[in-house]
Backbone as XML, in Angstrom:
<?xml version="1.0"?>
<chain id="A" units="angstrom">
  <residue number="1" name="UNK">
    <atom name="N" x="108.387" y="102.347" z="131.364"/>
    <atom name="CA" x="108.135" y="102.587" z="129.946"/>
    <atom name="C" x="107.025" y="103.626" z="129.828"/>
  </residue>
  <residue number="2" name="UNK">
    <atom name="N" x="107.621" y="104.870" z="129.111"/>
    <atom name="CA" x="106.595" y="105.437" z="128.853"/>
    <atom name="C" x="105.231" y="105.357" z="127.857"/>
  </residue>
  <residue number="3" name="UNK">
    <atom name="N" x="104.288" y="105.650" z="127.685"/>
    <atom name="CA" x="103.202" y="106.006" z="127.043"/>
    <atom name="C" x="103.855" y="106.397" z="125.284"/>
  </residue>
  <residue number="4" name="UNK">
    <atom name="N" x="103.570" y="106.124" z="124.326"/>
    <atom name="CA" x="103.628" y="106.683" z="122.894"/>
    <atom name="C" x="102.626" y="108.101" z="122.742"/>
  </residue>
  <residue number="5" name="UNK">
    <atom name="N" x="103.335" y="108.851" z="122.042"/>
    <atom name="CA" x="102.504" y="110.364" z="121.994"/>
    <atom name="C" x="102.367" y="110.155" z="120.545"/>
  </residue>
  <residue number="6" name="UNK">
    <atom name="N" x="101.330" y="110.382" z="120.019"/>
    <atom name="CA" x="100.452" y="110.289" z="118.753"/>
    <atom name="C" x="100.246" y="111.756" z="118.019"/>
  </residue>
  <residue number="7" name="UNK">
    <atom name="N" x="101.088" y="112.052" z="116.799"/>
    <atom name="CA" x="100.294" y="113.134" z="116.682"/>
    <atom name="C" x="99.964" y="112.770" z="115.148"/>
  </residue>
  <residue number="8" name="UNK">
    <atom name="N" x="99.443" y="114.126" z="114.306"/>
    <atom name="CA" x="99.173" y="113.469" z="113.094"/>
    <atom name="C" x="99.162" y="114.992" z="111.928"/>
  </residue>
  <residue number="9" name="UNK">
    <atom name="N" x="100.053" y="115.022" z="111.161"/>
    <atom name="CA" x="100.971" y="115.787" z="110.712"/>
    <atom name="C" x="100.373" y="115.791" z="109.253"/>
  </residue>
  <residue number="10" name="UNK">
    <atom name="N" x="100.131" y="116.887" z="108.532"/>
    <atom name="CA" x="99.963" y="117.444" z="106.680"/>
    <atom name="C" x="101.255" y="117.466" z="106.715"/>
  </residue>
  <residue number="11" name="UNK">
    <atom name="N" x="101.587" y="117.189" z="105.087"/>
    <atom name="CA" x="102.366" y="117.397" z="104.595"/>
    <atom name="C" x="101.853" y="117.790" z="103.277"/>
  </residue>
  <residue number="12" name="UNK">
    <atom name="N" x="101.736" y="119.201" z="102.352"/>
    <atom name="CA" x="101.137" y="119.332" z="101.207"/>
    <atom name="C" x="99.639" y="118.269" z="101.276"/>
  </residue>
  <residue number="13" name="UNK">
    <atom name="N" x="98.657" y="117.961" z="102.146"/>
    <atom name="CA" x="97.632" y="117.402" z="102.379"/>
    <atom name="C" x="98.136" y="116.088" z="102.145"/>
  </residue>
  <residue number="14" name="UNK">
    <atom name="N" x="98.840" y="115.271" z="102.389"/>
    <atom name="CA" x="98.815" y="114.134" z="102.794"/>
    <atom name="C" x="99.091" y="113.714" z="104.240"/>
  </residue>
  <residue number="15" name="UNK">
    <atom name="N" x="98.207" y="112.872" z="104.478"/>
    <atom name="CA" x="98.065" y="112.772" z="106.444"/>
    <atom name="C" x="99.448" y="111.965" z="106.559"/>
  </residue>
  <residue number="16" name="UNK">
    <atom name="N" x="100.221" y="112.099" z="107.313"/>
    <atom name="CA" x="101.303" y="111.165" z="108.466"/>
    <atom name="C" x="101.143" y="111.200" z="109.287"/>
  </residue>
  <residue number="17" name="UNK">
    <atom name="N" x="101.336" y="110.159" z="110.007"/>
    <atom name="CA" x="101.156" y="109.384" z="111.674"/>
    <atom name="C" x="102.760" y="109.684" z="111.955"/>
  </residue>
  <residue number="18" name="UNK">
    <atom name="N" x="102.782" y="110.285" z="113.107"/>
    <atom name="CA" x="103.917" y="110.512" z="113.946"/>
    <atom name="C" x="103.979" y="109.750" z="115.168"/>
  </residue>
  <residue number="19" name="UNK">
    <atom name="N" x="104.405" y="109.019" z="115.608"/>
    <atom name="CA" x="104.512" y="108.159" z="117.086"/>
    <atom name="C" x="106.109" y="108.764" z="117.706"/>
  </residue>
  <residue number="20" name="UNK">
    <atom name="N" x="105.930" y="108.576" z="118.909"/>
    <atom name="CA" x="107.121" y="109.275" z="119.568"/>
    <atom name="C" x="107.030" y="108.300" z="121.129"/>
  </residue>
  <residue number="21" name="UNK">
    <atom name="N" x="108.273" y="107.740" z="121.056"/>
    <atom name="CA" x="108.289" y="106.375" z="122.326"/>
    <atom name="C" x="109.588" y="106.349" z="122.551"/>
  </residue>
  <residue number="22" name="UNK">
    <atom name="N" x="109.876" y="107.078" z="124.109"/>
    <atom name="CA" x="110.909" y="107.310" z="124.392"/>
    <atom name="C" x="112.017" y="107.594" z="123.726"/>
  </residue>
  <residue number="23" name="UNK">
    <atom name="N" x="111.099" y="109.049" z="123.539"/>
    <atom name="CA" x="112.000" y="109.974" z="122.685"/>
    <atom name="C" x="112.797" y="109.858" z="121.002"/>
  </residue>
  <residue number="24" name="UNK">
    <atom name="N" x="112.246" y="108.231" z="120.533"/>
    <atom name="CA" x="112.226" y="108.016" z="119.090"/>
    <atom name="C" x="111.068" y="108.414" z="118.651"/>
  </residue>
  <residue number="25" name="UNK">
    <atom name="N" x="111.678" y="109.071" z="117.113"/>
    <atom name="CA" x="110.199" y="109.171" z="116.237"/>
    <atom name="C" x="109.829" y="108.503" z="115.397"/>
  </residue>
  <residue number="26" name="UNK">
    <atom name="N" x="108.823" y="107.729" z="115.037"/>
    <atom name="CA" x="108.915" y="107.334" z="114.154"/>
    <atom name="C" x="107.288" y="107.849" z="113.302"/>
  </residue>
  <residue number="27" name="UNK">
    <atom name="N" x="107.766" y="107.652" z="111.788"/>
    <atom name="CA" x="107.005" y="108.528" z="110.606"/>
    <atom name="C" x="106.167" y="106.996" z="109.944"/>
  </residue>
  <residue number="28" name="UNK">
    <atom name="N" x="104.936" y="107.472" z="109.413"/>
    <atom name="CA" x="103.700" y="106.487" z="109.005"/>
    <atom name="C" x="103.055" y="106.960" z="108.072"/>
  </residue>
  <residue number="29" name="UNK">
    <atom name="N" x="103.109" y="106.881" z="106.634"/>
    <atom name="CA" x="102.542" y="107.046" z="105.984"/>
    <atom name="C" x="101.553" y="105.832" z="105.271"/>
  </residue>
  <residue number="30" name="UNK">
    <atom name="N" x="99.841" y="105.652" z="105.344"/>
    <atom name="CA" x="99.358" y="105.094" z="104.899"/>
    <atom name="C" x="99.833" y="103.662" z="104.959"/>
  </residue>
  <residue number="31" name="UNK">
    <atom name="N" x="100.262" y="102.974" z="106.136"/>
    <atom name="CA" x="100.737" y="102.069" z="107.122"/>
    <atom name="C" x="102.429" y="101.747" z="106.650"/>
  </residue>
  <residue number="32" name="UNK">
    <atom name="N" x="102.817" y="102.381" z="106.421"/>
    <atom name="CA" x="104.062" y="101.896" z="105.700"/>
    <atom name="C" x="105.228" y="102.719" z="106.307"/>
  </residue>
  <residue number="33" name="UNK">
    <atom name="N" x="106.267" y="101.816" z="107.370"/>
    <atom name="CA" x="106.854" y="103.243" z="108.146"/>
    <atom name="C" x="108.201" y="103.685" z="107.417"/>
  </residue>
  <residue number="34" name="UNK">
    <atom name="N" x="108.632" y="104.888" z="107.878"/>
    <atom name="CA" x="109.250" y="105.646" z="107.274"/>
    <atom name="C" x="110.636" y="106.148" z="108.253"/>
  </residue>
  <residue number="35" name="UNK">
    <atom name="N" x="112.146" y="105.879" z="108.062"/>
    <atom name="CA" x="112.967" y="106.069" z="108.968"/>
    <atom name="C" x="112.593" y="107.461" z="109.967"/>
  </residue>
  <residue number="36" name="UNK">
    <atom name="N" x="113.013" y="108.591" z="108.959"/>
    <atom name="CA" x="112.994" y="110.418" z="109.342"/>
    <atom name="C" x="112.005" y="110.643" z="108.212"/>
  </residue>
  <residue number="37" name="UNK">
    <atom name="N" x="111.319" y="111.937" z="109.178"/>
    <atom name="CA" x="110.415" y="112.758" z="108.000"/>
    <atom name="C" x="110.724" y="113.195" z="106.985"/>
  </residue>
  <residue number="38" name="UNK">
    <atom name="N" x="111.753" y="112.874" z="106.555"/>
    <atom name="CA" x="112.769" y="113.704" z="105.069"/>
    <atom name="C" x="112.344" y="112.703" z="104.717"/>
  </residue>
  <residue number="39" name="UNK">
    <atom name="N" x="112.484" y="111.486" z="105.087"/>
    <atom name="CA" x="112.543" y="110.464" z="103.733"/>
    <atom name="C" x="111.029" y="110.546" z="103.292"/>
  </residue>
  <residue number="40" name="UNK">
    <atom name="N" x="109.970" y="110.570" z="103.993"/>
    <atom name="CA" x="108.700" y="110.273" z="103.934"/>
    <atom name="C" x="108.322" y="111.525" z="103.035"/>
  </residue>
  <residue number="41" name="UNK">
    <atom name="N" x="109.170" y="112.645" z="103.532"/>
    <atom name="CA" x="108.563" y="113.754" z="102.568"/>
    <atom name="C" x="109.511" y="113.685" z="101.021"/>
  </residue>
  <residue number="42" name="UNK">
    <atom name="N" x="110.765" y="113.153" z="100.681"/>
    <atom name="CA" x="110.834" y="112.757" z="99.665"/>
    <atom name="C" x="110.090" y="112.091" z="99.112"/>
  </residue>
  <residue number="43" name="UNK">
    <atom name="N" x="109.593" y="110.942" z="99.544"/>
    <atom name="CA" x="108.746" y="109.959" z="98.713"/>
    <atom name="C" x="107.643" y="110.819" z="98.049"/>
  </residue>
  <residue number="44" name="UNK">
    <atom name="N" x="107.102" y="111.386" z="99.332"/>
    <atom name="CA" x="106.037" y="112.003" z="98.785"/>
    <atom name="C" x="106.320" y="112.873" z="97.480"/>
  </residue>
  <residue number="45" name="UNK">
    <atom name="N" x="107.354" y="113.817" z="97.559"/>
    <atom name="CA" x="107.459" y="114.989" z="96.664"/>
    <atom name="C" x="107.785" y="114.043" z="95.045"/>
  </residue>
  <residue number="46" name="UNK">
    <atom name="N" x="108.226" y="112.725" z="95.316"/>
    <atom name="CA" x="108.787" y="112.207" z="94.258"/>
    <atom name="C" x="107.582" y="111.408" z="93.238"/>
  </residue>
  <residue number="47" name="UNK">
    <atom name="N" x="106.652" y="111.439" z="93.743"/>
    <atom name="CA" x="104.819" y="110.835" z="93.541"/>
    <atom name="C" x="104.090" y="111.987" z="92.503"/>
  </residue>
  <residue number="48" name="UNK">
    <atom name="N" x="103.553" y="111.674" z="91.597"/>
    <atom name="CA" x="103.256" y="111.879" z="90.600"/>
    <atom name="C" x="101.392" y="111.703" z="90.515"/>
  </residue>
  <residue number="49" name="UNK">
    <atom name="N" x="100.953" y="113.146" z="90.124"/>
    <atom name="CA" x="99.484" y="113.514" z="90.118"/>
    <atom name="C" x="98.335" y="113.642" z="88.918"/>
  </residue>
  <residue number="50" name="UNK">
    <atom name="N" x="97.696" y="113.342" z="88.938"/>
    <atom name="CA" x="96.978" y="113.347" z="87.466"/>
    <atom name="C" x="96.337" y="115.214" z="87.003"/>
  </residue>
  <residue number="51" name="UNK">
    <atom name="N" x="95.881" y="115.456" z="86.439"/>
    <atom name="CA" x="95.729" y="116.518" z="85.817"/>
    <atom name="C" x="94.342" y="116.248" z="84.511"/>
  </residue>
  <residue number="52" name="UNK">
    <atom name="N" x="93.488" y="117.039" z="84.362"/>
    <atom name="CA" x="92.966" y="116.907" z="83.397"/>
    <atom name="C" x="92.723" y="118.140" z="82.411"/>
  </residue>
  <residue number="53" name="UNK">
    <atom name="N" x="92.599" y="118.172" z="81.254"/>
    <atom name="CA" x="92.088" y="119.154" z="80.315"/>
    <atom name="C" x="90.529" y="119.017" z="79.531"/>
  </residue>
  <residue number="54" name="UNK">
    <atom name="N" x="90.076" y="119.737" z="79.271"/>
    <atom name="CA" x="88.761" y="119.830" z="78.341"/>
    <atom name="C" x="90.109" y="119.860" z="76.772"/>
  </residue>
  <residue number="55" name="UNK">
    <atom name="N" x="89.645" y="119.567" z="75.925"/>
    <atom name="CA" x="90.072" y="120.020" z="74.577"/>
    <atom name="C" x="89.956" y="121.317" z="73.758"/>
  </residue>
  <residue number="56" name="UNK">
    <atom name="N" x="90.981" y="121.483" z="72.935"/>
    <atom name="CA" x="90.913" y="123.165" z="72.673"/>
    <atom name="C" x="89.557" y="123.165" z="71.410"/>
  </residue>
  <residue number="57" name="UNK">
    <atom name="N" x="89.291" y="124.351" z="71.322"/>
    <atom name="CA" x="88.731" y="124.026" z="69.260"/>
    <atom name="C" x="89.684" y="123.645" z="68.873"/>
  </residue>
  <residue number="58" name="UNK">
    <atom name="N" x="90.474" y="124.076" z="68.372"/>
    <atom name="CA" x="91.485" y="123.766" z="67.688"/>
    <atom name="C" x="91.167" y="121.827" z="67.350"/>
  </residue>
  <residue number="59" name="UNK">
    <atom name="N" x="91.872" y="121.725" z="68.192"/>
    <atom name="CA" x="91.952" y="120.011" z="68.883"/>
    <atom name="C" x="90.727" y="119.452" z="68.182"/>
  </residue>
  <residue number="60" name="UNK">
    <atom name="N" x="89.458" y="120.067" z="68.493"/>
    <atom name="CA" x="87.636" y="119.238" z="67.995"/>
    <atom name="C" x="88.142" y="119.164" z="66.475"/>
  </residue>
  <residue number="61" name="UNK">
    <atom name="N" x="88.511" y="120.319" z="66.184"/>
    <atom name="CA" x="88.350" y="120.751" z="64.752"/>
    <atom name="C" x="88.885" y="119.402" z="63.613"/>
  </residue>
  <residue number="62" name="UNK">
    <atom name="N" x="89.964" y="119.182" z="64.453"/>
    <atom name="CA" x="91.333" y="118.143" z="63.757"/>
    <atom name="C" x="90.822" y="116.794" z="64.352"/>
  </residue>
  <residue number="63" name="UNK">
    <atom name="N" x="89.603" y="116.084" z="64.908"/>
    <atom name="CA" x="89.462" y="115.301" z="65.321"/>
    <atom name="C" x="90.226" y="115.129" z="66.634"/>
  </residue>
  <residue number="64" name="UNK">
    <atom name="N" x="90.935" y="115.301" z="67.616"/>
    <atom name="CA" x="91.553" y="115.223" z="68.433"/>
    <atom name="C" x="90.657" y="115.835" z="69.910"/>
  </residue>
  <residue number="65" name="UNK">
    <atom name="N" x="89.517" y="115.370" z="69.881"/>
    <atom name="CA" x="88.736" y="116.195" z="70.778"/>
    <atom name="C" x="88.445" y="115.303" z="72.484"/>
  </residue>
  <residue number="66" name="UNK">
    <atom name="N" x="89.364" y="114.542" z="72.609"/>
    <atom name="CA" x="89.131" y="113.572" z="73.734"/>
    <atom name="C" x="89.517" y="114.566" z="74.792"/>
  </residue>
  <residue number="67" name="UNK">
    <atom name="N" x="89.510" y="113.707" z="76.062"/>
    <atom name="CA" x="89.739" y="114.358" z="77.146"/>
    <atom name="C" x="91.526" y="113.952" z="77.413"/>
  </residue>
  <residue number="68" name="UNK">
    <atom name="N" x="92.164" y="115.230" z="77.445"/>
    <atom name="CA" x="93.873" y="115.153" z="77.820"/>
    <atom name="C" x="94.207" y="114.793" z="79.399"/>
  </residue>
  <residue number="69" name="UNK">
    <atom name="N" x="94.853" y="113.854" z="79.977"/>
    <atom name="CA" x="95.317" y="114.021" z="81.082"/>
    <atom name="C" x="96.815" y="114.180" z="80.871"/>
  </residue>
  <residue number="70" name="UNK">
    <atom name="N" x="97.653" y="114.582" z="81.882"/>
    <atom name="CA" x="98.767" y="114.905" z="81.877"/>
    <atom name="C" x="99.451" y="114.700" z="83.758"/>
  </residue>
  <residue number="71" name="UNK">
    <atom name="N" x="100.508" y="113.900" z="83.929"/>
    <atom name="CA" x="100.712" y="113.914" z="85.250"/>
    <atom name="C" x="102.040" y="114.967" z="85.776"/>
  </residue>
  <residue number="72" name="UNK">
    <atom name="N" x="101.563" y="115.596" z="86.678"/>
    <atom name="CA" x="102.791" y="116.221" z="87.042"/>
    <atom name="C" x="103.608" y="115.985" z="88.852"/>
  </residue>
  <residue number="73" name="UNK">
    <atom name="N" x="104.017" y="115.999" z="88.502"/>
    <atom name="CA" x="105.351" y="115.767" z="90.287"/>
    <atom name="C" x="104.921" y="116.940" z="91.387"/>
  </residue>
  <residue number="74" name="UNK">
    <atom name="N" x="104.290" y="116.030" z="92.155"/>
    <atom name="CA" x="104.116" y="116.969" z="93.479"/>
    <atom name="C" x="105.277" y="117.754" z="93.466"/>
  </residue>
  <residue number="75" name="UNK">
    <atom name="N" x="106.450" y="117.021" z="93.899"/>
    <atom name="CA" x="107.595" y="118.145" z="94.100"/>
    <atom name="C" x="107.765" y="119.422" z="93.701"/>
  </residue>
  <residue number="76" name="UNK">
    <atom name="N" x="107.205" y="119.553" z="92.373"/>
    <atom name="CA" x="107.384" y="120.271" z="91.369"/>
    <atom name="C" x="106.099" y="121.469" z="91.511"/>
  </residue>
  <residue number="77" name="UNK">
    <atom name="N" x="105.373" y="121.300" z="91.826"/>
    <atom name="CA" x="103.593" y="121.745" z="92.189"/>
    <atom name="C" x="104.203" y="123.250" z="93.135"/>
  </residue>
  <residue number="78" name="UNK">
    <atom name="N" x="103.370" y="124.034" z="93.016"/>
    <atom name="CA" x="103.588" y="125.231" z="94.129"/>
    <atom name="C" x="102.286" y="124.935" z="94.917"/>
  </residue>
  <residue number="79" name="UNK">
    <atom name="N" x="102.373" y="125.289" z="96.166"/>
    <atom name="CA" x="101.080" y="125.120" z="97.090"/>
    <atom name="C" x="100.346" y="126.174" z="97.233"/>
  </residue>
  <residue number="80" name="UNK">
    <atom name="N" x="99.060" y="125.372" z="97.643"/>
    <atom name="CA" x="98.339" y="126.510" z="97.641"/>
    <atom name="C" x="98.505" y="127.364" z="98.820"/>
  </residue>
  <residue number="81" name="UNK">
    <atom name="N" x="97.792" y="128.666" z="99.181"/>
    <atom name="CA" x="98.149" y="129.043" z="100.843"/>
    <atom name="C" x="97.908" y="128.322" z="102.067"/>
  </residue>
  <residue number="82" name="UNK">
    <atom name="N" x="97.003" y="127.307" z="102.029"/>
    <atom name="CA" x="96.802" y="126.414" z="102.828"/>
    <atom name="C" x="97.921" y="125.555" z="103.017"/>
  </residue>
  <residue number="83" name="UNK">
    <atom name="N" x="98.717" y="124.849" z="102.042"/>
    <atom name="CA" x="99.546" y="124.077" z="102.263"/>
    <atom name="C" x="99.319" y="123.211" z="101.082"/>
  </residue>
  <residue number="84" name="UNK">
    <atom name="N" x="98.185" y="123.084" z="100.853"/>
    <atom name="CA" x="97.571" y="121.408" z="99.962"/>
    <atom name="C" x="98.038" y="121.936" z="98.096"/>
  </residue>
  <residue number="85" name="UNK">
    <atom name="N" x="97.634" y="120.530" z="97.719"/>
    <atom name="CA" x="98.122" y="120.750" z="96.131"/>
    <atom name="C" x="96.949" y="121.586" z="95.684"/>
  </residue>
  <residue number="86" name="UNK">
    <atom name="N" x="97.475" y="122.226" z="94.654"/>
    <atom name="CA" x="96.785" y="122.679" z="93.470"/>
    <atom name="C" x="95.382" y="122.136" z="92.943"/>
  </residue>
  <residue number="87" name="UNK">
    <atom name="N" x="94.154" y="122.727" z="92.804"/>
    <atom name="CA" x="93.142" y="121.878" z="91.887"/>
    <atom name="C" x="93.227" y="122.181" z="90.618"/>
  </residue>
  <residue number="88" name="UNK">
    <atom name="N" x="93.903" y="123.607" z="90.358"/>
    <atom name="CA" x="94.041" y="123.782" z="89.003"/>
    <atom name="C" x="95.400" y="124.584" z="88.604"/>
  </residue>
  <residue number="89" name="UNK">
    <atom name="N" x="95.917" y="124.407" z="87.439"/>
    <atom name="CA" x="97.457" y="124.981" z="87.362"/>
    <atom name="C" x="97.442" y="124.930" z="85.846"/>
  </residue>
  <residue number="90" name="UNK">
    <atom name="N" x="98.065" y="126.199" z="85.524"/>
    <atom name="CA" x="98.599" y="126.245" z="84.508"/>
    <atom name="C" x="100.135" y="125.821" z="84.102"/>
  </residue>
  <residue number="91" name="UNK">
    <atom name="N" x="100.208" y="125.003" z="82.857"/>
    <atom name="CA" x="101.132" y="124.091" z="82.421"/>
    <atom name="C" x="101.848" y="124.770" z="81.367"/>
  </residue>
  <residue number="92" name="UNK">
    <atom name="N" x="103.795" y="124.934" z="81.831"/>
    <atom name="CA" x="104.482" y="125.784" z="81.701"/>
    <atom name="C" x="105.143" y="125.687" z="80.549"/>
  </residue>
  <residue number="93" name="UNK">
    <atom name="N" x="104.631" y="124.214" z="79.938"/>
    <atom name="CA" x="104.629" y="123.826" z="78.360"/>
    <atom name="C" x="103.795" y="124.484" z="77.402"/>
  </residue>
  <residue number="94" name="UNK">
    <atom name="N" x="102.655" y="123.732" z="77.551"/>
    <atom name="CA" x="101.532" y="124.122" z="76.434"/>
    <atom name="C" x="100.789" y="125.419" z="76.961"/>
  </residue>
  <residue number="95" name="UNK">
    <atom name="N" x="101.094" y="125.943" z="78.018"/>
    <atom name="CA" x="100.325" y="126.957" z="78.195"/>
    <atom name="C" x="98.623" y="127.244" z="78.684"/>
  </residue>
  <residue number="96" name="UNK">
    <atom name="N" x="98.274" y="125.825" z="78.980"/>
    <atom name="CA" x="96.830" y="125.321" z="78.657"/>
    <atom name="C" x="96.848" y="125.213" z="80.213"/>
  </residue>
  <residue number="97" name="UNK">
    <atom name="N" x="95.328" y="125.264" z="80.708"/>
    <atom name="CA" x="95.342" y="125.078" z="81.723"/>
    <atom name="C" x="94.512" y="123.329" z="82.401"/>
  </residue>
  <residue number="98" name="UNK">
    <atom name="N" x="95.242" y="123.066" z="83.461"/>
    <atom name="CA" x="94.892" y="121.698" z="83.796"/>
    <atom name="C" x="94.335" y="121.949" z="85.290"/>
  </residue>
  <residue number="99" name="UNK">
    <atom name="N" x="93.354" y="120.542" z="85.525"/>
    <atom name="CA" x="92.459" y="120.538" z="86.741"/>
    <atom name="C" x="92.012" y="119.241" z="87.197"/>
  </residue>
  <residue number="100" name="UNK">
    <atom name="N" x="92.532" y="119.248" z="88.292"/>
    <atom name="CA" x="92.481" y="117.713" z="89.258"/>
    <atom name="C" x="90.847" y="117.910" z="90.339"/>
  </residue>
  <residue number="101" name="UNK">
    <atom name="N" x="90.693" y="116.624" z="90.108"/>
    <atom name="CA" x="89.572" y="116.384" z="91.268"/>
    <atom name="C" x="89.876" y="116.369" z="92.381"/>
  </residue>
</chain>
């Protein structure tokens, strides 16, 4: 029996555990295993991110001056050049721009 080879894989910045034991792979996301990396990277793309806004004037003016969040679908997200999500993106609705911690 061989040894398990460990590696540990981004996907759009989320970490996966890869194990590989005689020549099966198997996928680990945040202890929860995963058949093939497709499925694990579906899940992921199918996961949903928060977003925040400051308020417009407009918005103060009319009483409406709270803080907006809005969630949008990784899937959906363009990456940055690194690979990882977005901290800030403009929203292809309102036109307004949104920003994650």
């Amino acid at each position: 029996m061989s040894q398990p080879i460990k590696e540990r894989l981004q996907y759009k910045g989320y970490p996966i555990n890869k194990e590989t034991i005689n020549g099966v792979e198997k996928f680990d996301y945040i202890g929860t295993p995963y058949p093939t990396l497709q499925a694990l990277k579906n899940f992921l793309d199918n996961r949903y991110v928060t977003f925040y806004r400051n308020p417009t004037e407009y918005e103060i003016k009319f009483g409406e001056g709270a803080i907006h969040f809005k969630e949008f679908k990784v899937g959906n997200l363009k990456l940055r050049k690194d690979g990882l999500l977005p901290t800030r993106l403009k929203d292809k609705t309102d036109g307004l721009i949104y920003t994650r911690k």
